[in-house]
Structure formats: C-alpha cells, structure tokens
TIRO-2110 file (N, C-alpha, C; in Angstrom, 1 decimal):
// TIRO-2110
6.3, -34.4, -86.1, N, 1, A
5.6, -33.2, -85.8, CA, 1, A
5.4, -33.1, -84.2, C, 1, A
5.8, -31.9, -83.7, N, 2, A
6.0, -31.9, -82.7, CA, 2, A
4.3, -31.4, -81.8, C, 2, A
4.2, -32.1, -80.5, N, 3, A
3.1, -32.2, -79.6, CA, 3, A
2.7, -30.6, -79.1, C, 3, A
1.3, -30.8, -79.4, N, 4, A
0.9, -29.3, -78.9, CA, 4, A
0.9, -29.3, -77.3, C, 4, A
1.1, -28.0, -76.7, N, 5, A
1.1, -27.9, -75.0, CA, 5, A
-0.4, -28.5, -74.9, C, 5, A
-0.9, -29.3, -73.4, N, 6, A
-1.5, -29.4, -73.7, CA, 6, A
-2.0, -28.1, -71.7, C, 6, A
-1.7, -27.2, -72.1, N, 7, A
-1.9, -26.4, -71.4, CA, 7, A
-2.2, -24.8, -71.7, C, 7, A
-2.8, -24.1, -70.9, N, 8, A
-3.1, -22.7, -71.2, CA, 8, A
-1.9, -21.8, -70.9, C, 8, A
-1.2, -21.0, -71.9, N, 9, A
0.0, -20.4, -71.2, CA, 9, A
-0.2, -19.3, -70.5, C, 9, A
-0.9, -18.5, -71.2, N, 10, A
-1.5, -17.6, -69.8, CA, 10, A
-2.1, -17.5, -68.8, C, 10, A
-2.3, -18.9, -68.6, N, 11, A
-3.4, -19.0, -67.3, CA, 11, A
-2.2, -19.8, -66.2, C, 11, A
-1.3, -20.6, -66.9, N, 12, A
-0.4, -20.2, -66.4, CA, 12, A
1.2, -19.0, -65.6, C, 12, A
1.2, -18.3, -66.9, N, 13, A
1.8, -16.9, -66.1, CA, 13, A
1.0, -16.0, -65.1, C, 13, A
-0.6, -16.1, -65.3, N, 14, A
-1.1, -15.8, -64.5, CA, 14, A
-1.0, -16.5, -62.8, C, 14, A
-0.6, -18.0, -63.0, N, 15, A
-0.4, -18.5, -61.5, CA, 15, A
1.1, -18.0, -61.1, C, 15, A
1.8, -17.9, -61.8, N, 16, A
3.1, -17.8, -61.7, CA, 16, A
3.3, -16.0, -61.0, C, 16, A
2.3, -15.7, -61.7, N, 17, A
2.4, -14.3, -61.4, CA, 17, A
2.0, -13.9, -59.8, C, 17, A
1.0, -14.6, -59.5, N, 18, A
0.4, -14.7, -58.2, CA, 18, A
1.6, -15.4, -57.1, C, 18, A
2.7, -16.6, -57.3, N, 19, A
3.3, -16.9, -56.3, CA, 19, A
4.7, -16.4, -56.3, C, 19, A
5.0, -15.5, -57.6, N, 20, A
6.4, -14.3, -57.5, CA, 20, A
5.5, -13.1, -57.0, C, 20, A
4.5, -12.7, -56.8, N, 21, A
3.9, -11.5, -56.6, CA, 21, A
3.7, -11.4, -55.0, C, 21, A
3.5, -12.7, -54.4, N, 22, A
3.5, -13.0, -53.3, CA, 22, A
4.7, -13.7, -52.4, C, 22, A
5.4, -13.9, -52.7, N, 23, A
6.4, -14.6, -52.0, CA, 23, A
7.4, -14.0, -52.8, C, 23, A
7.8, -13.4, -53.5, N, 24, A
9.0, -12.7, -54.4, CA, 24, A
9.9, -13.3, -55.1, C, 24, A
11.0, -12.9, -55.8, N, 25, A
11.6, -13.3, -56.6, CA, 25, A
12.8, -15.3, -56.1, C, 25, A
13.8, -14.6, -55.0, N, 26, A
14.1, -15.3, -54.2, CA, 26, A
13.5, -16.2, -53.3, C, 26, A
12.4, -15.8, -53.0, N, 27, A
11.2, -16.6, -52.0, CA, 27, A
11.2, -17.8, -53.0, C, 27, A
10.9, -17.5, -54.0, N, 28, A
10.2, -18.6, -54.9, CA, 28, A
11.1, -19.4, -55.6, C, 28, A
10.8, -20.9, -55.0, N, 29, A
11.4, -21.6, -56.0, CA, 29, A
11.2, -22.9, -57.1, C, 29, A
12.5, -23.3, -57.4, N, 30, A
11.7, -24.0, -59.0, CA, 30, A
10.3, -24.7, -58.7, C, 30, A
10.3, -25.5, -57.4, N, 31, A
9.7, -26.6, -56.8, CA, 31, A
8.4, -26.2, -56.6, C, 31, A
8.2, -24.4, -55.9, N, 32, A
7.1, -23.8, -55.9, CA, 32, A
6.4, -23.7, -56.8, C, 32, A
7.3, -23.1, -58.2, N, 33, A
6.5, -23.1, -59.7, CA, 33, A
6.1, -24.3, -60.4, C, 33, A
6.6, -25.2, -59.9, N, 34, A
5.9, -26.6, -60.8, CA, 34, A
5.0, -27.2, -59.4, C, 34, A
4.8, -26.8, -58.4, N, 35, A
3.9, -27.0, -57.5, CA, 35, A
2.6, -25.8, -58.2, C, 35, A
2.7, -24.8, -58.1, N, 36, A
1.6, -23.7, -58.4, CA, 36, A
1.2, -24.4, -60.1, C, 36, A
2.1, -24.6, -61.2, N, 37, A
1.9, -24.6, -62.5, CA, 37, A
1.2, -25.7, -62.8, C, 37, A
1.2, -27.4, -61.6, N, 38, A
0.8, -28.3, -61.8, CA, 38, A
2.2, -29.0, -63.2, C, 38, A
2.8, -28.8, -63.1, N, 39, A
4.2, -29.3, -64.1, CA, 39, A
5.3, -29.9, -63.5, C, 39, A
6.2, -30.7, -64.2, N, 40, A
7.3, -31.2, -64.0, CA, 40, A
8.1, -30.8, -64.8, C, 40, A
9.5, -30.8, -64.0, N, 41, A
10.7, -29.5, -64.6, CA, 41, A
10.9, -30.0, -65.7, C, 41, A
10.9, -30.5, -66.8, N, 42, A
11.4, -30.8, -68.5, CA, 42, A
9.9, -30.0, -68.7, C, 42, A
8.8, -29.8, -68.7, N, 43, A
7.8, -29.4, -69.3, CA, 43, A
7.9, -28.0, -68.8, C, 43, A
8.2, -27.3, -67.7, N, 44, A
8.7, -25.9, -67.1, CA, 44, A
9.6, -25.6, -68.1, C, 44, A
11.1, -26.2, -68.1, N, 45, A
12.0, -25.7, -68.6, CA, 45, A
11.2, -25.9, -70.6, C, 45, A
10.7, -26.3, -70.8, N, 46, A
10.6, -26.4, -72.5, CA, 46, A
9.7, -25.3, -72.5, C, 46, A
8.5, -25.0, -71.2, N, 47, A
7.3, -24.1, -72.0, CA, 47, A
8.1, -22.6, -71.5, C, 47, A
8.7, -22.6, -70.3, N, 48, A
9.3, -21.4, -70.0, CA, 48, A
11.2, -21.4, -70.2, C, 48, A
11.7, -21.8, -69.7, N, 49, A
13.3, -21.8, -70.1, CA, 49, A
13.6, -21.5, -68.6, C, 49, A
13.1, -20.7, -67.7, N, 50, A
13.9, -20.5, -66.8, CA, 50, A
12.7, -19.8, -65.9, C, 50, A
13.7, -19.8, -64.7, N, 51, A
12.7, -18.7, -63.4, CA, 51, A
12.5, -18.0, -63.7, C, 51, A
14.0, -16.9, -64.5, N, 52, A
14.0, -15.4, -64.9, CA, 52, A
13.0, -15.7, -65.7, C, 52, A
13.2, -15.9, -67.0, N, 53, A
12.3, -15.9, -68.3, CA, 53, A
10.7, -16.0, -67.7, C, 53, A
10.1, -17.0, -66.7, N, 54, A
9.0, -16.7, -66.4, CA, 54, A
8.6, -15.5, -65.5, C, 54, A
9.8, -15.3, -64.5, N, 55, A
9.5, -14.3, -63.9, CA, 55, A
8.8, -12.8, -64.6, C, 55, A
9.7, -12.8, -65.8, N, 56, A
9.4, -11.6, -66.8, CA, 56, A
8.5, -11.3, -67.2, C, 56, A
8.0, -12.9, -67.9, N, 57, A
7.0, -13.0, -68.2, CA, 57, A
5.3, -12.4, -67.5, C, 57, A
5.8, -12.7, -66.1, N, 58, A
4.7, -12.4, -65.2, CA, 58, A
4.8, -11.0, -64.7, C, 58, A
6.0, -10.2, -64.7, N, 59, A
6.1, -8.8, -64.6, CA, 59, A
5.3, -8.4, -65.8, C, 59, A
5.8, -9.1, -67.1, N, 60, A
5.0, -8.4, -68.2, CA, 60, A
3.1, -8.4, -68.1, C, 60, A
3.0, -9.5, -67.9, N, 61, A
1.8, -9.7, -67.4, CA, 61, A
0.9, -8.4, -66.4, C, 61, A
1.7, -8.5, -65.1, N, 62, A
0.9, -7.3, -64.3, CA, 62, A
0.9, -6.1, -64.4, C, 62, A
1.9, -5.8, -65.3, N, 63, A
1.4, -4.4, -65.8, CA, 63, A
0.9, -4.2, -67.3, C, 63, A
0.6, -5.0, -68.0, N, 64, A
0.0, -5.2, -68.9, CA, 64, A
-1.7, -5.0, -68.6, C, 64, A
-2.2, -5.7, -67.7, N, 65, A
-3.5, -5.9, -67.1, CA, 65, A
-3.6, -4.9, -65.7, C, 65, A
-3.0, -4.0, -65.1, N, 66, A
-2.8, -2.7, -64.3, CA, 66, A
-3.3, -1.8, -65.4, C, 66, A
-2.4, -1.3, -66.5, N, 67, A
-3.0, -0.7, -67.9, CA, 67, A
-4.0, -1.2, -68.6, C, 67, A
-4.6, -2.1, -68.9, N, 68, A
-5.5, -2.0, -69.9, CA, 68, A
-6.6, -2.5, -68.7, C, 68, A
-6.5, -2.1, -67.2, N, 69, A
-7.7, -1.7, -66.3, CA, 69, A
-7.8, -0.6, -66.1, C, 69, A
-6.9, 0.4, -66.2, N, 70, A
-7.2, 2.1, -65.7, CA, 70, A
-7.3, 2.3, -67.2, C, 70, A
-7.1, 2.0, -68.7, N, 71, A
-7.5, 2.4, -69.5, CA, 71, A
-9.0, 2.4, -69.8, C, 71, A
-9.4, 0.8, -69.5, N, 72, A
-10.6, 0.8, -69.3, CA, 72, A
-11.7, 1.7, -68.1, C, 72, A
-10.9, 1.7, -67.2, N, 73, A
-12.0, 2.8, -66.7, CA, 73, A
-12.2, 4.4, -67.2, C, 73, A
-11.1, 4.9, -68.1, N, 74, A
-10.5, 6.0, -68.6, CA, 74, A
-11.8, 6.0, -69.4, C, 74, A
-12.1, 4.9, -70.5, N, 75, A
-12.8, 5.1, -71.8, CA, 75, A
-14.3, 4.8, -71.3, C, 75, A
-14.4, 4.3, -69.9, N, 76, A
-15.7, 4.4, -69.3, CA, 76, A
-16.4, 5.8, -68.6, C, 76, A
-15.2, 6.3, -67.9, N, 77, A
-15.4, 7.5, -67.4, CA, 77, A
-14.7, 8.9, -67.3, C, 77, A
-14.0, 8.6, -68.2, N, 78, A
-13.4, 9.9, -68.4, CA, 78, A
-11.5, 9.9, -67.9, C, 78, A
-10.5, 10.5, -68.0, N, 79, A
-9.1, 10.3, -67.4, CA, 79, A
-9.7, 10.9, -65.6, C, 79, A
-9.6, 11.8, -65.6, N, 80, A
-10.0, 12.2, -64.1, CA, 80, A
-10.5, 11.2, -63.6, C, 80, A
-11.9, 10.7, -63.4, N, 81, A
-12.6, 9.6, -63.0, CA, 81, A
-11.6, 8.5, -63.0, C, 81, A
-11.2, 8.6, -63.8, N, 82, A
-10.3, 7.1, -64.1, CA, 82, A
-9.1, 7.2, -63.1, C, 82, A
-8.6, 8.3, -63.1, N, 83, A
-7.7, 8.6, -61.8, CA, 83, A
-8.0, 8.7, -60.2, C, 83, A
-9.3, 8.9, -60.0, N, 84, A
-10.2, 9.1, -58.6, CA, 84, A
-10.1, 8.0, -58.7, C, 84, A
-10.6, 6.9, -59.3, N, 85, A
-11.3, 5.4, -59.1, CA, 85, A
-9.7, 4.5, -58.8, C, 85, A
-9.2, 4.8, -59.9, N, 86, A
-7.7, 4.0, -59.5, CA, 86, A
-7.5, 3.0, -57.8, C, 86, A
-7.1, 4.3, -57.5, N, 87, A
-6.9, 3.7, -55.8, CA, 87, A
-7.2, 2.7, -55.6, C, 87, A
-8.9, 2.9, -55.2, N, 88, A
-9.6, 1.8, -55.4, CA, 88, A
-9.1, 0.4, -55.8, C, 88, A
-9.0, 0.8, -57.0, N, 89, A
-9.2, -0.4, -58.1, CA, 89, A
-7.8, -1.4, -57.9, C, 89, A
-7.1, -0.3, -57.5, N, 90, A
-5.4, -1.1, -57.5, CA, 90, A
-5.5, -2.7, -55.7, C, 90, A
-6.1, -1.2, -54.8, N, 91, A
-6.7, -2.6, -53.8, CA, 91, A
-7.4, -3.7, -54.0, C, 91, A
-8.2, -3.3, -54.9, N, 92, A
-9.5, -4.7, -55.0, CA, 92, A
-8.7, -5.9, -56.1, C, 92, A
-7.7, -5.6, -56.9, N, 93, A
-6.8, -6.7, -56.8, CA, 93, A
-5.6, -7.4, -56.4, C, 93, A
-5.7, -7.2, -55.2, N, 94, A
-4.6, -7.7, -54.0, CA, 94, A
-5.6, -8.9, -53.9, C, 94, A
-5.7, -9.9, -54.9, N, 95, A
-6.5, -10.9, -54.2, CA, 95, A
-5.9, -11.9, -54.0, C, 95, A
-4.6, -11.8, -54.1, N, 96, A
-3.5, -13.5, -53.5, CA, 96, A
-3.2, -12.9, -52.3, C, 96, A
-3.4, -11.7, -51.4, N, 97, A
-3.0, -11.8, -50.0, CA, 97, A
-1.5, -10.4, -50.2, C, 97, A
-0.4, -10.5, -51.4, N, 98, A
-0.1, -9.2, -51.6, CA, 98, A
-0.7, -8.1, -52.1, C, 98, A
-0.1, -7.3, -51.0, N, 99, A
-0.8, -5.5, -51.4, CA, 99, A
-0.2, -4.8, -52.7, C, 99, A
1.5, -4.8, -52.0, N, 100, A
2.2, -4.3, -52.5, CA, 100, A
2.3, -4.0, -54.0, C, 100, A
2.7, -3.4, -54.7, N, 101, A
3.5, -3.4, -55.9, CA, 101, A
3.7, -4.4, -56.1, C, 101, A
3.9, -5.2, -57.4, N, 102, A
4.6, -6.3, -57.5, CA, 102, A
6.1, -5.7, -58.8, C, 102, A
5.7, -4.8, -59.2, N, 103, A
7.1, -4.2, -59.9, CA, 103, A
7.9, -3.1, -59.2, C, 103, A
7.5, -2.3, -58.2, N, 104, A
8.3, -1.9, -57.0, CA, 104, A
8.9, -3.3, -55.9, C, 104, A
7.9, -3.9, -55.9, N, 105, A
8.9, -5.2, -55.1, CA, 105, A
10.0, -5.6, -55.2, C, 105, A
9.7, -5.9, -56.8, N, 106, A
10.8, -6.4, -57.8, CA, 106, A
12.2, -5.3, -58.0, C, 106, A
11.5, -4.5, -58.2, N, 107, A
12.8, -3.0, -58.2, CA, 107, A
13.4, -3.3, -56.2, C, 107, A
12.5, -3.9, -55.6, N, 108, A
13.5, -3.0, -54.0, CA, 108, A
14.0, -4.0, -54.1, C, 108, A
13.8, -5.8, -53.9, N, 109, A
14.6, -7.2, -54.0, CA, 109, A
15.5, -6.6, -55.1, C, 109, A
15.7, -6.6, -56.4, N, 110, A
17.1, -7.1, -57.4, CA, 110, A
17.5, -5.6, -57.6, C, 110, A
17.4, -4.9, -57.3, N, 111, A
18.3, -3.6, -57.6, CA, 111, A
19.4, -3.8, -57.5, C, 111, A
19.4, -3.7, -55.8, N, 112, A
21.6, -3.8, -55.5, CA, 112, A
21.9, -5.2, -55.9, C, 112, A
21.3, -6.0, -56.6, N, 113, A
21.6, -7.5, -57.0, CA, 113, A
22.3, -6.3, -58.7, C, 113, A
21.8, -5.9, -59.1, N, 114, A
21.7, -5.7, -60.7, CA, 114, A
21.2, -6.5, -61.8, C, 114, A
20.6, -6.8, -60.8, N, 115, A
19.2, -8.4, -61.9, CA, 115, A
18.6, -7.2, -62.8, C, 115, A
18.7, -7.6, -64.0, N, 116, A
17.9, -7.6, -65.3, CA, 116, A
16.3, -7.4, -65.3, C, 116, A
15.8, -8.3, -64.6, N, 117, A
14.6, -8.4, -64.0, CA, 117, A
14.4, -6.6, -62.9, C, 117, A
14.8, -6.4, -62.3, N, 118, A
14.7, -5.0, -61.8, CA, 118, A
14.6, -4.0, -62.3, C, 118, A
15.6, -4.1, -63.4, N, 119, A
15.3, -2.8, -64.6, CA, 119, A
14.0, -3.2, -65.8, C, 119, A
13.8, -4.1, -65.6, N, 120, A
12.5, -4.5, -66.1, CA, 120, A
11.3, -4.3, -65.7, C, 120, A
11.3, -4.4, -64.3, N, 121, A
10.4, -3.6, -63.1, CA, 121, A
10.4, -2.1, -63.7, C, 121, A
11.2, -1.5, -63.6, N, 122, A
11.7, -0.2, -63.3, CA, 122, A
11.1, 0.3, -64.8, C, 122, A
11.1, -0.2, -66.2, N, 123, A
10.9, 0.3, -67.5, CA, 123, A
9.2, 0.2, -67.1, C, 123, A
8.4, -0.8, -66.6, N, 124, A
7.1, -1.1, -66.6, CA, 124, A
6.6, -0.1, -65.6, C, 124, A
7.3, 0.8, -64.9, N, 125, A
6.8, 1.4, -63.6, CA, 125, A
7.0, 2.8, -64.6, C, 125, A
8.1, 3.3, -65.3, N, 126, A
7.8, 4.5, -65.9, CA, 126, A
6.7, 4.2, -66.9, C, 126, A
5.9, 3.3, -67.9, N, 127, A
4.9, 3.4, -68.4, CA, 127, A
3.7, 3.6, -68.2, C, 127, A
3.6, 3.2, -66.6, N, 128, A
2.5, 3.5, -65.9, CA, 128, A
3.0, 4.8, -65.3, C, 128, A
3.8, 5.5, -65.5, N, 129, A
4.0, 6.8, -65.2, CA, 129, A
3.2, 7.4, -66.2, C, 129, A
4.3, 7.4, -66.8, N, 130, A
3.6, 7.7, -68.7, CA, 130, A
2.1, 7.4, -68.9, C, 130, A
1.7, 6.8, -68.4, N, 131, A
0.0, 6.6, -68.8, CA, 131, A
-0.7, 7.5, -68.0, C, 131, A
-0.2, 7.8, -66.5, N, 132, A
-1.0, 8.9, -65.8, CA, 132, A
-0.2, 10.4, -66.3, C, 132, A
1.0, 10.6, -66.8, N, 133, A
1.0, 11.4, -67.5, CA, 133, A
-0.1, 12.3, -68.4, C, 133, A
-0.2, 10.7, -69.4, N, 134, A
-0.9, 11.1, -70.4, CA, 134, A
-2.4, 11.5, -69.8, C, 134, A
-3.2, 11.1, -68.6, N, 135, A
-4.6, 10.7, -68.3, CA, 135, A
-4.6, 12.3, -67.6, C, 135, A
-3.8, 13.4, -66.9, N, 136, A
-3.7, 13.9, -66.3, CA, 136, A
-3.5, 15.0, -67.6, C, 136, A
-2.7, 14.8, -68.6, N, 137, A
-2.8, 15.7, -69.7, CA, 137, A
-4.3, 16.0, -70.7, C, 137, A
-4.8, 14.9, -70.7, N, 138, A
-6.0, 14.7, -71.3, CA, 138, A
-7.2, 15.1, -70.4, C, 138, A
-7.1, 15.8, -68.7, N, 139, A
-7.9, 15.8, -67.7, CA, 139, A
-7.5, 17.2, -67.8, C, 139, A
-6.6, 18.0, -68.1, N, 140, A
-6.4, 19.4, -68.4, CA, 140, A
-7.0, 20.3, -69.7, C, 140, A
-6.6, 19.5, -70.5, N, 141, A
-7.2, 19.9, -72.0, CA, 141, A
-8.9, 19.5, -72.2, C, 141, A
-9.4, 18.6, -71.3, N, 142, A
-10.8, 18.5, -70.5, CA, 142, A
-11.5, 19.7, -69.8, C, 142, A
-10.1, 20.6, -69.5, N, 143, A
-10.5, 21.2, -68.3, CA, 143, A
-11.2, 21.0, -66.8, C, 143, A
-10.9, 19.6, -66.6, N, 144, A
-11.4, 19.3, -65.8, CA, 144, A
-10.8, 19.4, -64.4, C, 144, A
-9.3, 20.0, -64.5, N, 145, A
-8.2, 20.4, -63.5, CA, 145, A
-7.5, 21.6, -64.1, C, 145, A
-6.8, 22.1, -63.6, N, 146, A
-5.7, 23.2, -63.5, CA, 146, A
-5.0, 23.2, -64.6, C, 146, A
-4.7, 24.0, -65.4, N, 147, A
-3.5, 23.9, -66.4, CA, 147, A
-2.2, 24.9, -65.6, C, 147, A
-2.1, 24.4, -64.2, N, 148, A
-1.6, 25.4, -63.6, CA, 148, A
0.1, 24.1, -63.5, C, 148, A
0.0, 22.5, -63.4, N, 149, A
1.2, 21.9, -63.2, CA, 149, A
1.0, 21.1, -64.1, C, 149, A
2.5, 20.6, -64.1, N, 150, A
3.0, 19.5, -65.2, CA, 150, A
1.8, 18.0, -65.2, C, 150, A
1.8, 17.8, -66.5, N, 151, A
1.0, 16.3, -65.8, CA, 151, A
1.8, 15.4, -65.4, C, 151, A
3.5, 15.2, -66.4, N, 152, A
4.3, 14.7, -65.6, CA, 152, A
4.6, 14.6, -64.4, C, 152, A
4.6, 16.1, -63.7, N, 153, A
4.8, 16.2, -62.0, CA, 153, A
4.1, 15.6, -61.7, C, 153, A
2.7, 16.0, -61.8, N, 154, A
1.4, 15.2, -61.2, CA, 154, A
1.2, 13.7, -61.0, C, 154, A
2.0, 13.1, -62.7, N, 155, A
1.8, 11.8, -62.7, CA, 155, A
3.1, 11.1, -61.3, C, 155, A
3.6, 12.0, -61.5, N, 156, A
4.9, 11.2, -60.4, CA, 156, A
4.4, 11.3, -58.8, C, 156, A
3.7, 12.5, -58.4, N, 157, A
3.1, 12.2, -57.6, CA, 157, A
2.2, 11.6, -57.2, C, 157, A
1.5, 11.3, -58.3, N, 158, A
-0.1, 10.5, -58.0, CA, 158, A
0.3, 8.6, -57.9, C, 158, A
1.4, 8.9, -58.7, N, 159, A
2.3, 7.3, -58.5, CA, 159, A
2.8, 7.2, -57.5, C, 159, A
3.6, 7.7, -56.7, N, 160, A
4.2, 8.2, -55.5, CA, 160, A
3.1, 7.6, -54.2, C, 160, A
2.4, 8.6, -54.5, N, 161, A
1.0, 8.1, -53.3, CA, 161, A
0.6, 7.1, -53.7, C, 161, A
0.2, 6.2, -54.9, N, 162, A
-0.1, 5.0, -55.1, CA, 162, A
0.8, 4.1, -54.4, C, 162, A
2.1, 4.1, -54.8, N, 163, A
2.9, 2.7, -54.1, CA, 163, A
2.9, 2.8, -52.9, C, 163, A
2.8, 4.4, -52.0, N, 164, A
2.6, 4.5, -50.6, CA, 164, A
1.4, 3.5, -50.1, C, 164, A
0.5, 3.8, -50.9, N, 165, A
-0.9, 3.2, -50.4, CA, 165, A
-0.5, 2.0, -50.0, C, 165, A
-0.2, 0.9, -51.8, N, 166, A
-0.5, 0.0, -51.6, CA, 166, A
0.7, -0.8, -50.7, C, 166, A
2.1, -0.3, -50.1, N, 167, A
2.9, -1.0, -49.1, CA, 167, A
1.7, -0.5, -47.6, C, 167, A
1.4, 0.7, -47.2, N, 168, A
0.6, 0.6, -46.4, CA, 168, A
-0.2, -0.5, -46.3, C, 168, A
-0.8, -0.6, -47.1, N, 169, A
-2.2, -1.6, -47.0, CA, 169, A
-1.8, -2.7, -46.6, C, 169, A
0.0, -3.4, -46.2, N, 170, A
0.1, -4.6, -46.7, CA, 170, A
0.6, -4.5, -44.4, C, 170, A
0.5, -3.7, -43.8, N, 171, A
0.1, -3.5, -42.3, CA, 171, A
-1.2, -3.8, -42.2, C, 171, A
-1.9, -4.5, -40.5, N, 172, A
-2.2, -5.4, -40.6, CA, 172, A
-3.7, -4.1, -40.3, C, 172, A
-3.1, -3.0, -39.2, N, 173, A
-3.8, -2.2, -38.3, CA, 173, A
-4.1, -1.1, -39.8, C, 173, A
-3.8, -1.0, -40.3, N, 174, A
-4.0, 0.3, -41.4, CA, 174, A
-5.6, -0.1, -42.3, C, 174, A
-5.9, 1.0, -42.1, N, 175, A
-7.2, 1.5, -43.4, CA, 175, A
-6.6, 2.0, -44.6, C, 175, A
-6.6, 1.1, -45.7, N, 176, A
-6.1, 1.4, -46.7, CA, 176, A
-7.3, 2.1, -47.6, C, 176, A
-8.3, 1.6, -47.1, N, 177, A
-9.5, 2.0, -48.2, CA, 177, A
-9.8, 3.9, -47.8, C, 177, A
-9.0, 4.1, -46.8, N, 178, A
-9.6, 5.5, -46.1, CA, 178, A
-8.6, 6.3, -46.7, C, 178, A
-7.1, 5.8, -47.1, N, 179, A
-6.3, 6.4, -47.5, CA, 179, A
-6.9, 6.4, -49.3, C, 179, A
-7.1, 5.5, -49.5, N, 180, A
-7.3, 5.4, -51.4, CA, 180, A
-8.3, 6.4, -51.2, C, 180, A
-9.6, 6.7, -50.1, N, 181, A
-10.4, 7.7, -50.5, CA, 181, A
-9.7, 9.3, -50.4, C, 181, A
-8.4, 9.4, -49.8, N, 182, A
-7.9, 10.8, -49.3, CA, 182, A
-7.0, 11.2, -50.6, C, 182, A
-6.6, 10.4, -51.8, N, 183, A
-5.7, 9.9, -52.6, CA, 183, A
-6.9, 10.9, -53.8, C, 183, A
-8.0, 9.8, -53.7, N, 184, A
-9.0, 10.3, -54.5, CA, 184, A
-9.5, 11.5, -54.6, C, 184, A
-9.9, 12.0, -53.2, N, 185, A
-10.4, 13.3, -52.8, CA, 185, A
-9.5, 14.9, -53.2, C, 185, A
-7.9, 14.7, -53.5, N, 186, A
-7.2, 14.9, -53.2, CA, 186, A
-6.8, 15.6, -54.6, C, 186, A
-7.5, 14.9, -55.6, N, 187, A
-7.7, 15.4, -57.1, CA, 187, A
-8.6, 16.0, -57.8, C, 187, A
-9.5, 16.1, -56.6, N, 188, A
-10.5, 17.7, -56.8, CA, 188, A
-9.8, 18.9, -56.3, C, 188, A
-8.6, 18.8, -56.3, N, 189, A
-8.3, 20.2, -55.7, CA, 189, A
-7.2, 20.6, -56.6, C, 189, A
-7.1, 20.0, -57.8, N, 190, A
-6.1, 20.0, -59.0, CA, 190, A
-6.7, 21.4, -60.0, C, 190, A
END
C-alpha cells in the first residue's frame, strides 16, 4: 500500500504560485520549486509531474481564488459594490512583491512561444471577463446603472482598466491606489 503525501497540496500550489507569479514562467526553475516547495525532485516529479503541470496548476489556483473573492464581495454587497471595491481588492493581494496579472503575464511570456500554458492564461482571463459580465448584467437589472451599454462592453473595459492598473502599480513612482479609486469612481457614471 502505497505512502500517503506527507504534505499539504495546496498549500503547496499556493507557494508555487507565489514564485511563478513573481519571477515567471522561464525565470523559474526546477531548483527554485523544490527550493520554495521544501522537496526533492523524485517527490516534485511524483506529486506534480512537471513545471508545466505545476505551473497550471497554480494558474488554476489564481484565478480560482481572484473569483470566489469578487464573488464574495458580490454576495456581501451587491455586483456594483463588488465592482467599485474590486480595484482595491486586486492590489491588497500583491503580497509576494508582484502587481501585475499573473495570467496576463503568462499570456505576454508564452504566447509567441505557443505554450499551452498561455492559452490557459488566456481561457482563465475570459472567465473573469465572463464574471464581470455577468456582475454588470445583474447591476443593470438592479438598476443600479444604465441599461444604456453592453455588460459585455463594460466587462471588457472594466478588465482593460484593471490589468492597466495592476502593470502600473508594478512602477516604483506611481499611485496605484489613486488610480483604483478613479477606476472605482468611474462606475457611478454608468
């Protein structure tokens, strides 16, 4: 019978996610992840298989926990509210030192590569489209904004300005918190 891990696996993709999310795809290597994971490469390769396979893993991860935090503020305060506060909320977890995206990262590194991993980026970034879609649809039929534009449009722009923010924020001289409030302010006028 075979030996249980004697490790947390998400609390590992969670580290893993922090030193591809910071140092990037290519930055990072095997040496780093069994440095960060506390592991040696037969226990890496048996609980993960590979860089890619973990990397994915850890894409899956940050937008998994991106959404079920703006959902959560959604079912706290409303989609609108939940859309004002966003900005915010996307800065205050930059807490390993990256601002940026970590699934637009991933999309601008492996694109012209045609890494797998990129279009995997790229599927996790339209569902967070799709979710401000949806929060911007449900913020209409609220009446709490305009039934005057798409929430689609809307969502593309309100994502648009988000990844703006968050590469801004990652300059050293920039107020990113004054921009997340002009982002915010910016959806009372919907």
């Amino acid at each position: 019978m075979p030996r249980k891990p004697e490790y947390d696996r998400d609390a590992l993709i969670e580290r893993a996610r922090d030193v591809f999310w910071s140092q990037g795809w290519a930055g990072t290597s095997l040496k780093d992840l069994e440095g960060a994971l506390n592991m040696r490469p037969g226990s890496f390769y048996a609980a993960f298989g590979s860089k890619d396979a973990l990397f994915g893993l850890a894409l899956d991860k940050y937008a998994k926990d991106g959404a079920t935090r703006l959902r959560a503020l959604a079912a706290k305060h409303g989609p609108l509210e939940a859309l004002k506060m966003h900005p915010h909320a996307v800065l205050s977890t930059t807490h390993i030192g990256a601002k940026a995206c970590m699934l637009a990262k991933t999309v601008l590194e492996l694109q012209a590569r045609n890494h797998p991993l990129a279009q995997q980026a790229g599927q996790h970034l339209k569902q967070m489209e799709l979710l401000f879609t949806d929060l911007f649809d449900q913020a209409q039929k609220q009446q709490k904004i305009s039934g005057n534009q798409s929430p689609a449009r809307l969502a593309r722009r309100y994502q648009s300005d988000l990844l703006g923010l968050r590469m801004s924020a990652e300059r050293e001289d920039f107020d990113a918190a004054e921009l997340a409030d002009e982002i915010s302010l910016s959806l009372n006028l919907l």
